[in-house]
C-alpha positions, 0 to 999 in steps of 0.5 A: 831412792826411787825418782820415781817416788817423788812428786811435784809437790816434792819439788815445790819445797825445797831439798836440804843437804846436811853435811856434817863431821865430828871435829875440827881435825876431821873438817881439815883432813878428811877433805874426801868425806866433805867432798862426797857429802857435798855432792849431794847438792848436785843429786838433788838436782839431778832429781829434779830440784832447781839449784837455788832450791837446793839448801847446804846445811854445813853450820854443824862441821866439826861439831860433834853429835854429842849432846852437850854440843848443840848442833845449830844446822840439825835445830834448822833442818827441823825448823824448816821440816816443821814449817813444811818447807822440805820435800827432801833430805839428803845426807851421805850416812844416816849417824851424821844426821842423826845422833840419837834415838831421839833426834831420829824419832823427831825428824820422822814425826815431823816428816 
């Protein structure tokens, strides 16, 4: 990411950080993985965002991307994108955000 790209009208909205890991044994012993998704919330605040415009969205941890399983912080972040909340997204792998074609063409038109 370029700092450089982002605007004032960027910092006005708030940045989300999606975390995310497929299961419950993932979430207990895969501490590294949430820990580096984590620190996300401080690089978005080494971009200029204010810490308590900085959102963690962790509700979807140890919940798979399957569609059988919905992901409830996913249906938020496209909530928050739709209302025109966002100026940020961050997240550590692009699969953990996005499960589907679909999920990523939603996201991406909503932006």
């Amino acid at each position: 990411m370029n700092p450089e790209q982002l605007l004032s009208t960027h910092h006005a909205r708030m940045a989300c950080v999606y975390i995310r890991q497929s299961s419950l044994q993932q979430v207990l012993h895969h501490r590294e993985s949430q820990r580096r998704q984590r620190a996300l919330e401080e690089r978005a605040v080494q971009l200029g965002w204010k810490p308590e415009r900085v959102q963690v969205l962790d509700e979807d941890l140890g919940r798979s991307g399957a569609r059988t399983q919905r992901r409830s912080g996913f249906e938020r972040l496209l909530s928050t994108v739709a209302l025109g909340e966002v100026g940020l997204i961050l997240s550590r792998e692009l699969s953990r955000l996005v499960r589907t074609d679909r999920d990523f063409c939603q996201l991406v038109e909503l932006c």
